[in-house]
TIFIFI-695043 format. One record per residue: x negated, y, z of N, C-alpha, C in turn; residue in one letter. Coordinates in steps of 0.1 Angstrom, whole numbers, plus 2048, in hexadecimal, padded with zeros to 3 digits. Layout:
N
XYZXYZXYZa...
This chain:
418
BB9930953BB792F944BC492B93ExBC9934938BD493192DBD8929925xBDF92191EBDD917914BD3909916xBD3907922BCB8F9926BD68ED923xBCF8E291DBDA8D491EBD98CF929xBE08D2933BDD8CE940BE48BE93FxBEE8B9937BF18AB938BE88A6932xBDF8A9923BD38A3921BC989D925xBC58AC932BB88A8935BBD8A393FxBC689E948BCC899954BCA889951xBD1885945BCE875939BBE870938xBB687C935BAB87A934BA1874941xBA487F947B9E88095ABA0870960xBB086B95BBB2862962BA985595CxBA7853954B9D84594CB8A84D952xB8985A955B7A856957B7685095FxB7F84C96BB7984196DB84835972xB8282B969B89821962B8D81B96CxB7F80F973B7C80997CB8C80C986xB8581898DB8F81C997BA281D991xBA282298ABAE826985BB481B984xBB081097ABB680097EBB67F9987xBAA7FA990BB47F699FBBB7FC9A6xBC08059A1BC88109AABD680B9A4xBD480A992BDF80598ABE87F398FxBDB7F0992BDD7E1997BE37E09A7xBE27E99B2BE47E99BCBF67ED9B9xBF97F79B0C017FD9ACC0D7F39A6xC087EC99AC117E199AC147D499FxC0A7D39A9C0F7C59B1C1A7CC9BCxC187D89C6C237DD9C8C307DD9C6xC317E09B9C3F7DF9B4C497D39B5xC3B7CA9A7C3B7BB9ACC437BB9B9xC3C7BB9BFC467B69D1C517BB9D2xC537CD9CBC5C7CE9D3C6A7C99C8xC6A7CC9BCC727C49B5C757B59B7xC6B7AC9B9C6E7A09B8C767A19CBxC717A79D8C787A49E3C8B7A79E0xC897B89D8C947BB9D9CA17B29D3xC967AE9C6CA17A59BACA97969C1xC9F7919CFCA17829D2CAC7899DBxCB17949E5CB57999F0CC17999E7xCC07A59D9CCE7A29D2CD77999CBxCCD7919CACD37869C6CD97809D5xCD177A9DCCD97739E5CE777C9EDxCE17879EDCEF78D9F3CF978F9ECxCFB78D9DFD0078C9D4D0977D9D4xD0377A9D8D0A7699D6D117679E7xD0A76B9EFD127699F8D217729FExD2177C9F1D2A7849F5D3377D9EAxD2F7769E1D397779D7D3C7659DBxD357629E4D3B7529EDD467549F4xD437609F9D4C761A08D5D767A02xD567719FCD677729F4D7176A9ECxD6675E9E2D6D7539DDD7474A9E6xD6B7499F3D7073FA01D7A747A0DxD7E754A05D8375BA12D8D760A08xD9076CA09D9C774A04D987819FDxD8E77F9F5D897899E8D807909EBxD7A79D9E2D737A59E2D7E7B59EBxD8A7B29E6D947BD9EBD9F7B39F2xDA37B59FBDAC7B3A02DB97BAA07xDC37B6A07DD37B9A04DD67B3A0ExDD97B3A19DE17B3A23DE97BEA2FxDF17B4A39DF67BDA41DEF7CBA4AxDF17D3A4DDE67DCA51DE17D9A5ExDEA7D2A64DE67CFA72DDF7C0A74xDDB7B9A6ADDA7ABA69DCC7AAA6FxDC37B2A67DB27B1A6BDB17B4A7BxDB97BCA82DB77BCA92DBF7AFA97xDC87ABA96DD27A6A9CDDA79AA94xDCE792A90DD1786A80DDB77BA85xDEB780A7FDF4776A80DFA770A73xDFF767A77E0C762A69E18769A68xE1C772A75E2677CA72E24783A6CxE17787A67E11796A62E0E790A4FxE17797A4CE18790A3EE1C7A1A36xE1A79CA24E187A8A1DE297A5A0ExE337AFA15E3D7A9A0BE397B1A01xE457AF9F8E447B19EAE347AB9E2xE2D79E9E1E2279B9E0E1E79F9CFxE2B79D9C7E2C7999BAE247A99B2xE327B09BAE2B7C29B6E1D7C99BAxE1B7C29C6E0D7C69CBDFF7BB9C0xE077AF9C0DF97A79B3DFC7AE9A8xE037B59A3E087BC996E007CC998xDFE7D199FDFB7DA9A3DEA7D99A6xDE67D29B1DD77CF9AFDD37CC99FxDD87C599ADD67C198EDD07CD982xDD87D8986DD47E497ADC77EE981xDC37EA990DBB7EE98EDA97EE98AxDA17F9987D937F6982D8B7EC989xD8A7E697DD7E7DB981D837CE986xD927CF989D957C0990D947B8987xD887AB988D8F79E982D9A796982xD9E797991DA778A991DB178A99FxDC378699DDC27899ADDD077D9AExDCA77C9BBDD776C9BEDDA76F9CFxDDE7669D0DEE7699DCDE97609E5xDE675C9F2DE67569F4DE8758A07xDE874CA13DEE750A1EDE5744A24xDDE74AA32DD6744A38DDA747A49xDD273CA4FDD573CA5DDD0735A65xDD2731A74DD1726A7CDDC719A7ExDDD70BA7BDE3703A7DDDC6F8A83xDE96F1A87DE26E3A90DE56D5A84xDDA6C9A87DDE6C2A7CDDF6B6A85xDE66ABA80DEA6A1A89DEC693A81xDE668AA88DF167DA84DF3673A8ExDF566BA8EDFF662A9BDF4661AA1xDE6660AA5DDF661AAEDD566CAB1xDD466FAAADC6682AAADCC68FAA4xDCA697AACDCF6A7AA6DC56AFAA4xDC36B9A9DDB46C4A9BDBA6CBA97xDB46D8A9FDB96E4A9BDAF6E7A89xDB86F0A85DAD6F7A79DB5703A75xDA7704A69DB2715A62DB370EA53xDC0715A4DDC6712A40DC571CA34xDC571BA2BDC9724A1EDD171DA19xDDA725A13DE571FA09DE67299FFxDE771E9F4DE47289E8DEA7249DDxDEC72A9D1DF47279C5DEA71D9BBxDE97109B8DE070D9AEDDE71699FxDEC71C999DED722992DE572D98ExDE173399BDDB74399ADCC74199FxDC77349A5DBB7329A7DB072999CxDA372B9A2D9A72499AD8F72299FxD8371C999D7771D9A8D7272E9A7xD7573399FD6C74099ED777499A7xD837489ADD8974D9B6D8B7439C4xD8773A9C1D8B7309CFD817249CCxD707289D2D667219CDD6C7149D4xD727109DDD737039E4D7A6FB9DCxD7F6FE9D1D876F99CAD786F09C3xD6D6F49C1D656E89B9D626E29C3xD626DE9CFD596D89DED656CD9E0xD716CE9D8D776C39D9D726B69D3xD6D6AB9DCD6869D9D8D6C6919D8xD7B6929DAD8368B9DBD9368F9D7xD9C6869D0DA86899D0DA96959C2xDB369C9C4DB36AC9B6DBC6B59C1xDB56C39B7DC26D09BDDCF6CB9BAxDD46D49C4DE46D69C0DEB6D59B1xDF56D29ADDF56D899CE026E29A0xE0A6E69ADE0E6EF9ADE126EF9B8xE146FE9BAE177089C4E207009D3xE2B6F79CAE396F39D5E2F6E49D6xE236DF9D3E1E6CF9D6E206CD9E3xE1F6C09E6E216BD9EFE136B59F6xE0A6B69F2E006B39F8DFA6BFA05xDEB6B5A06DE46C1A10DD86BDA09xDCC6C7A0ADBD6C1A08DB36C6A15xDB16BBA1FDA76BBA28D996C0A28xD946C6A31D886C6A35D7F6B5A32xD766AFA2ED736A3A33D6C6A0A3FxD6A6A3A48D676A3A52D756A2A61xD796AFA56D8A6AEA5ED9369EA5BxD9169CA52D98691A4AD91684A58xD85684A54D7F679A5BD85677A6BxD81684A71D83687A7ED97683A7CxD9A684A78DAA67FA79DAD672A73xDA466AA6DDA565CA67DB065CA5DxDAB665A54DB7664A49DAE660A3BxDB465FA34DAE65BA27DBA662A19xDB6662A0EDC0669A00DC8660A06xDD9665A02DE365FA01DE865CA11xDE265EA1BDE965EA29DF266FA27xDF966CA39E00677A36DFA67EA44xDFA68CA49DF8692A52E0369CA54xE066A0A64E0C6ABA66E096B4A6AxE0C6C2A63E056CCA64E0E6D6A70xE0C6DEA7AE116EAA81E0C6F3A7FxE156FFA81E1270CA80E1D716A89xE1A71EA89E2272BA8FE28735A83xE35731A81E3A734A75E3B748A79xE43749A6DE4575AA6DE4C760A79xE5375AA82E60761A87E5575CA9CxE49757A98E4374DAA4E4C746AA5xE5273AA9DE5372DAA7E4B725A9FxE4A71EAA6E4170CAA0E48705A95xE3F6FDA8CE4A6FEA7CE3C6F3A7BxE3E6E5A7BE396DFA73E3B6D7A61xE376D3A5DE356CCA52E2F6BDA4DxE2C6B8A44E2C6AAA42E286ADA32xE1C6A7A32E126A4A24E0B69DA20xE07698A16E00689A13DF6693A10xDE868BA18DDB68DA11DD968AA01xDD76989FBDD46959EADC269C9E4xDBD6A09EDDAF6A29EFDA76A39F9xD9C6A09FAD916A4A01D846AEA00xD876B8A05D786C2A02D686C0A0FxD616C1A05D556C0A0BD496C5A05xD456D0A10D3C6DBA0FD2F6D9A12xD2F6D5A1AD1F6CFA2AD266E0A2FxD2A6E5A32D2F6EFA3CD366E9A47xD316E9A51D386E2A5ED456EBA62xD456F7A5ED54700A64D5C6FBA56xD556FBA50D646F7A43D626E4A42xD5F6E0A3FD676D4A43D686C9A4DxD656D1A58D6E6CDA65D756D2A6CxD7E6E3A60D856E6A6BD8A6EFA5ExD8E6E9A56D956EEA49D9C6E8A45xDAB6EBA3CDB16E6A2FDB96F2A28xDC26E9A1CDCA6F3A13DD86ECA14xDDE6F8A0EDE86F6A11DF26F99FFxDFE6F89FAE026FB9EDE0670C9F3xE077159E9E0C7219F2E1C7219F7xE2571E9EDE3371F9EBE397129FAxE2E7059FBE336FFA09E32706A0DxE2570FA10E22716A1FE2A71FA23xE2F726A15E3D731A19E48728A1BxE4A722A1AE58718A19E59713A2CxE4C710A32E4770BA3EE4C716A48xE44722A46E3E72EA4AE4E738A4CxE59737A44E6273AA45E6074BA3FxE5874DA36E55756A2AE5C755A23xE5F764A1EE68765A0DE61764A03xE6575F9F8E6275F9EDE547649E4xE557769EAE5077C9E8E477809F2xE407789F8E3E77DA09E31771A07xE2377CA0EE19772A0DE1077AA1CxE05772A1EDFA772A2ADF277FA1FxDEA77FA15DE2783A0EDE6784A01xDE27919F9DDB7909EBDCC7959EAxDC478A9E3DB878D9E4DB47909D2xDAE79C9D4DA87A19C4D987A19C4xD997979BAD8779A9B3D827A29ADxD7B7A79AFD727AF9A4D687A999DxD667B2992D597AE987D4C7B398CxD4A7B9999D3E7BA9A0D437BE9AFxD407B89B9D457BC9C3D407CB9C9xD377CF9C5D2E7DD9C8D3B7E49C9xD457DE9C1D4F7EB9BBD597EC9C6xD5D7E39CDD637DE9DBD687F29E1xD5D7F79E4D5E8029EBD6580C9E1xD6780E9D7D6F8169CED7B8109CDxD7D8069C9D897FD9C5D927FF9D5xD8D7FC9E0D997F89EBDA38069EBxD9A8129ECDA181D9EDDA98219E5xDA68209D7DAD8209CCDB98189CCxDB780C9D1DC27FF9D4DD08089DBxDC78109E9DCF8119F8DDE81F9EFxDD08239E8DDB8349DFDE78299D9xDE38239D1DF08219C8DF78169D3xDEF80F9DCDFB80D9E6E078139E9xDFE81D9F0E098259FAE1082A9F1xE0F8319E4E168339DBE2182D9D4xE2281D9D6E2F8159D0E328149DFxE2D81C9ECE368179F9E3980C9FDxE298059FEE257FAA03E237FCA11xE207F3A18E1C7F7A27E0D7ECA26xE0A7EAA1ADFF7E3A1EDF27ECA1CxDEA7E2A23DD87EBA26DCD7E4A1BxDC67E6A12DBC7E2A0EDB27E5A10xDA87D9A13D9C7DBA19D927D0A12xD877D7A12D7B7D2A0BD797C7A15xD6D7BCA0FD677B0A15D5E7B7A1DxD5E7C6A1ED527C8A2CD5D7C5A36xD6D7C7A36D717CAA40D777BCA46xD7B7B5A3DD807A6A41D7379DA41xD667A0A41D5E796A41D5479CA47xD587A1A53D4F7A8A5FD3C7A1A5ExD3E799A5FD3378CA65D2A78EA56xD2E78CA48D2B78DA3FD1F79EA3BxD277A7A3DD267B3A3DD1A7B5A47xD187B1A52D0F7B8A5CD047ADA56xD067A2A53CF779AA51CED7A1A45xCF97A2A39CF07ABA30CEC7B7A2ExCEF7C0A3ACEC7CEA3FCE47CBA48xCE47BEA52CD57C0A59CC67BAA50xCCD7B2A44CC37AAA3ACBA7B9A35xCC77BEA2DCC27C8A25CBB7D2A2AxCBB7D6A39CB57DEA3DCA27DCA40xCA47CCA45C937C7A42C8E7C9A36xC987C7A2CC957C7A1FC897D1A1BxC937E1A1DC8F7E9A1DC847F2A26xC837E6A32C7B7F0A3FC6C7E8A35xC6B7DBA34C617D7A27C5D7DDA1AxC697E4A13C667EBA08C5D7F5A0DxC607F9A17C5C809A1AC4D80AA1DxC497FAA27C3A7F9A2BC327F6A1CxC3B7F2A0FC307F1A05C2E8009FExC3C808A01C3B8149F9C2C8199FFxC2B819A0CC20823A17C1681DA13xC11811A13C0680DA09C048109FExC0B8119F8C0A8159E9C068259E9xC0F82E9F2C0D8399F1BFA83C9F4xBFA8339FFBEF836A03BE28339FCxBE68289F2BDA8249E8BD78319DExBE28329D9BE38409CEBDC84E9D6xBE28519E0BDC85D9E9BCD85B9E9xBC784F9EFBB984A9EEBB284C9E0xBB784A9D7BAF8499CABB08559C3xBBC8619C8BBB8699C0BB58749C8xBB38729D7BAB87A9DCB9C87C9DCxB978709D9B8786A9D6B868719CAxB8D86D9BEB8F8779B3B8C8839B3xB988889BAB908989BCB8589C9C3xB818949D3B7589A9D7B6A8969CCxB6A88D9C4B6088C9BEB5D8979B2xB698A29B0B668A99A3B6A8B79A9xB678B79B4B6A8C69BBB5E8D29B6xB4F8CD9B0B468D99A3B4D8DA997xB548CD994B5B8CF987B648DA985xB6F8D6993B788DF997B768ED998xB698F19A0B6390099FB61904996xB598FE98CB5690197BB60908978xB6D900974B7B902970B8290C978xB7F913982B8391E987B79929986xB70923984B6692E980B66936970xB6B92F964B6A92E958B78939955xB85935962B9293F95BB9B93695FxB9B928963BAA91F96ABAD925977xBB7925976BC292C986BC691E98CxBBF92099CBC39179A6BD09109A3xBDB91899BBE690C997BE490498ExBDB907987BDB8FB979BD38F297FxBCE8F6986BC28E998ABCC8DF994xBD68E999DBDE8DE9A4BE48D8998xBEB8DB991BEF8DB986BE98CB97DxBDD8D0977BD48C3977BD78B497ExBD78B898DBD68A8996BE28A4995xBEA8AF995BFB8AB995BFB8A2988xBFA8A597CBF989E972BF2890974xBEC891978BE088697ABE787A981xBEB88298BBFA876995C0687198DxC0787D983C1387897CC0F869974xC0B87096CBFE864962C00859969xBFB857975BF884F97EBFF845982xC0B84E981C1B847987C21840978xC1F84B973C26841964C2283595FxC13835960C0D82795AC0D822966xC0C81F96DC0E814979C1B811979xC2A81A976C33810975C35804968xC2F80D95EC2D807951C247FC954xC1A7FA958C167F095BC1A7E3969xC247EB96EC2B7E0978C327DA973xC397DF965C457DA95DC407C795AxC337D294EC2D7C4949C277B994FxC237BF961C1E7B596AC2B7AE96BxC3A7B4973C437AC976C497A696DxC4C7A8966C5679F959C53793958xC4878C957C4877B958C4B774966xC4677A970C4B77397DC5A776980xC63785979C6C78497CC7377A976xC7177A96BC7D77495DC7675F965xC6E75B965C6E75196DC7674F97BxC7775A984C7B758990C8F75D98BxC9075F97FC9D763980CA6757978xC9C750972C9F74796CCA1736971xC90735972C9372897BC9272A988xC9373398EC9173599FC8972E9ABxC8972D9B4C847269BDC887209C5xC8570D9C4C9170A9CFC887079DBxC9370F9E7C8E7109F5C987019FFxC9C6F79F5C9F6EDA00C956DFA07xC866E2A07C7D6E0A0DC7D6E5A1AxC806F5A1AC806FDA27C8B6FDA2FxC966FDA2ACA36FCA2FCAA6E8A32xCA06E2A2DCAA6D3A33CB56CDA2BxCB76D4A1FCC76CFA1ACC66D3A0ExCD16D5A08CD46DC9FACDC6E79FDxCE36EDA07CE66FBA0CCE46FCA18xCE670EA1FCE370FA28CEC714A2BxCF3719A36D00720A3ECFA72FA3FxD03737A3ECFD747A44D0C74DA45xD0D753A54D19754A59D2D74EA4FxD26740A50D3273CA4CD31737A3DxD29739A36D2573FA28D1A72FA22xD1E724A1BD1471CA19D0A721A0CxD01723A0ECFC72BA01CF171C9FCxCF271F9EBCE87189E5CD771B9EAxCCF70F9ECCC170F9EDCBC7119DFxCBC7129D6CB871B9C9CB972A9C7xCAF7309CBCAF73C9CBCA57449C0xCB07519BCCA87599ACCA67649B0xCA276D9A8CA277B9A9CAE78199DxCB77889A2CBF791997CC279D9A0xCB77A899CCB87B69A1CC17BF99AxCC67C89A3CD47D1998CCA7DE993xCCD7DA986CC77E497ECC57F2981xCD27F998DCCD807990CBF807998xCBB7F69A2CB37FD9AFCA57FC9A1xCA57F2998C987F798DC9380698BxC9F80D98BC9E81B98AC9C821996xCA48209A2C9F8229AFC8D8229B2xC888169B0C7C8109AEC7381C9ABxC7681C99FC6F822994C6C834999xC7783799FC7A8459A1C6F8489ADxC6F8419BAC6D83F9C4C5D83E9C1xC5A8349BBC4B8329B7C4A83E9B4xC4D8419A7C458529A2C448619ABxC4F85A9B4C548669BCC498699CAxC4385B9CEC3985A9D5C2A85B9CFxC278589C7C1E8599C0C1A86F9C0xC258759BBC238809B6C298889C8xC278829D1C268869E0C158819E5xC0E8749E1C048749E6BF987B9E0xBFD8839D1BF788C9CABF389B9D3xBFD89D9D7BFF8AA9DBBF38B29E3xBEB8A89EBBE28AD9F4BD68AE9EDxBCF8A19E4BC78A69DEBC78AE9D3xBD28B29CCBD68BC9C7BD78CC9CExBDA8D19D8BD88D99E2BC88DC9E1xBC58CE9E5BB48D49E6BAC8D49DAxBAF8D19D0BA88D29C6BAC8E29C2xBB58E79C3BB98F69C1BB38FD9CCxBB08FA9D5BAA9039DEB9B9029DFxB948FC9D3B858FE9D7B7C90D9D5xB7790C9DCB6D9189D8B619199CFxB689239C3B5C91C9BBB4A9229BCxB4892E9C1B3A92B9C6B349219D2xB3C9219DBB3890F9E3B339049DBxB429029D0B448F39CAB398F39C0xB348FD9B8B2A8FE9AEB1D8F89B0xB198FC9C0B0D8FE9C1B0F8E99C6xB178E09C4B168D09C7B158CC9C2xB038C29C2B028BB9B6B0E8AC9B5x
């Protein structure tokens, strides 16, 4: 039959019966519910722990020697640093980029030595939003520049060596050329994380001593590390970095925090993938609630259905029909997930939940990583859409079969059922 409102009567179909349709509506948005609120807590934490590890490590993009990441020495350094932070600098998306040179050293004073690893860095070009350890200092102050002559300890390290502010320690290292090159510095801070690898086996260093130590030029650093204004962007940005590298005829390598924070990378690719093996078992429920309700649907109006083929509708309008009906179906169930989630999100994104009942402390460690026990949801706006797509997209797949069979009824069979 020609000229039928098949989206009308598809609107209509779906309220005759109410009852069902709202709990199908209700099954429909507590789903989502879950899977938004799982996805939004996953992004957020993975979010913060990438953007910990970069502040605590050497950025979202990394500028170093190309051989450093296999074979990590103090020989392996990146000249001309000034042109290369001038250069990172123009490209998209970077926030922020500083110089800085890290390593293995021994630390010593007239009776106890401990090994540790160092950063040396410019106070100048840092801040906590590029060098979060800079707030975890609780004792003493940063550097106020580059050539200071201080150190700031680990506290743990500090302890284990019986030093206190204002002692002096000597530091070793394996300068540029490999020989041994020590130094001499008065404790001027103490950091303290509750991370047992960083403050029992950490300090800093000014950058310009460490070159001065290190037997580095001027221009000559371990690292430049560039922040971005979202690290997602990491994978566009390095390559873009490596082009205008090789282009000013650099010999340095830039590499994202997947590549220098190995340990980092694999935990949130094995997180994310539960994440998702979870999303997937609520999509199959979901699918399967909708398949169930819209197949009952049809078996129940399969005389209806004959009438309607009997009267002048063609087997496609009638598929046609259920298809609609799924649509319908899908639209107001996301529209009604919206209105379900919005108060539990904007609570959970706001005041969050704190999990240090469960965890023992006020942070926890995750490869290296002390993360806050206050946990929120802030989901990236594209997976809402993802979400959204995916739902409808399942929904108008669990359609399909009772839609098939509603187009295939026979209408002298179906007629004769009361």
């Amino acid at each position: 039959m020609s000229g039928a409102d098949l989206p009308t009567m598809a609107w209509r179909n779906l309220w005759r019966n109410r009852r069902r349709t709202i709990i199908t509506l209700s099954g429909f948005a507590f789903g989502i519910l879950l899977a938004v609120i799982f996805i939004g807590l996953g992004d957020y934490s993975y979010g913060q722990m990438i953007e910990l590890a970069a502040r605590n490590g050497s950025g979202h993009v990394t500028l170093q020697h190309a051989e450093y990441l296999d074979t990590p020495s103090l020989k392996k350094t990146v000249t001309e640093a000034r042109a290369l932070r001038e250069l990172a600098r123009e490209g998209e998306r970077v926030r922020h980029v500083t110089t800085r040179i890290s390593g293995p050293a021994m630390l010593a004073t007239a009776k106890k030595s401990y090994g540790a690893y160092f950063v040396a860095l410019d106070p100048a070009e840092e801040s906590p939003e590029t060098y979060g350890l800079i707030e975890s200092i609780s004792a003493g102050e940063m550097f106020k520049t580059a050539g200071d002559k201080g150190i700031i300890l680990g506290a743990r390290l500090a302890k284990n060596l019986n030093v206190k502010l204002g002692r002096k320690v000597v530091y070793t290292m394996s300068d540029k050329r490999g020989e041994m090159a020590s130094g001499l510095a008065r404790v001027s801070g103490i950091i303290e994380t509750g991370s047992e690898g960083i403050d029992g086996a950490f300090f800093m260093l000014p950058l310009d001593r460490a070159r001065e130590q290190l037997g580095y030029d001027p221009d000559e650093a371990g690292q430049i590390a560039v922040f971005l204004d979202d690290q997602r962007a990491a994978e566009q940005a390095a390559p873009a970095l490596q082009r205008a590298i090789e282009g000013a005829g650099n010999e340095a390598a830039a590499l994202t925090w997947k590549q220098t924070q190995p340990e980092i990378a694999s935990f949130v690719a094995i997180d994310e993938g539960g994440n998702l093996f979870f999303q997937g078992i609520i999509m199959l429920l979901l699918a399967a609630g909708i398949f169930n309700s819209l197949f009952v649907s049809v078996m129940e109006r399969l005389r209806e259905f004959g009438i309607m083929l009997a009267v002048g509708f063609r087997p496609a309008q009638i598929f046609a029909l259920v298809m609609w009906e799924s649509l319908w179906l899908a639209l107001v169930g996301v529209g009604a997930a919206a209105l379900v989630t919005a108060g539990p999100y904007y609570y959970l994104s706001t005041r969050g939940v704190d999990m240090s009942s469960m965890v023992g402390g006020e942070g926890y460690e995750v490869s290296g990583v002390t993360l806050s026990t206050m946990m929120y949801v802030d989901i990236y706006p594209e997976k809402l859409i993802y979400i959204a797509v995916i739902v409808i997209t399942v929904t108008l797949l669990a359609g399909l079969y009772p839609a098939w069979k509603a187009g295939r009824v026979a209408p002298v069979e179906t007629i004769k059922l009361v």
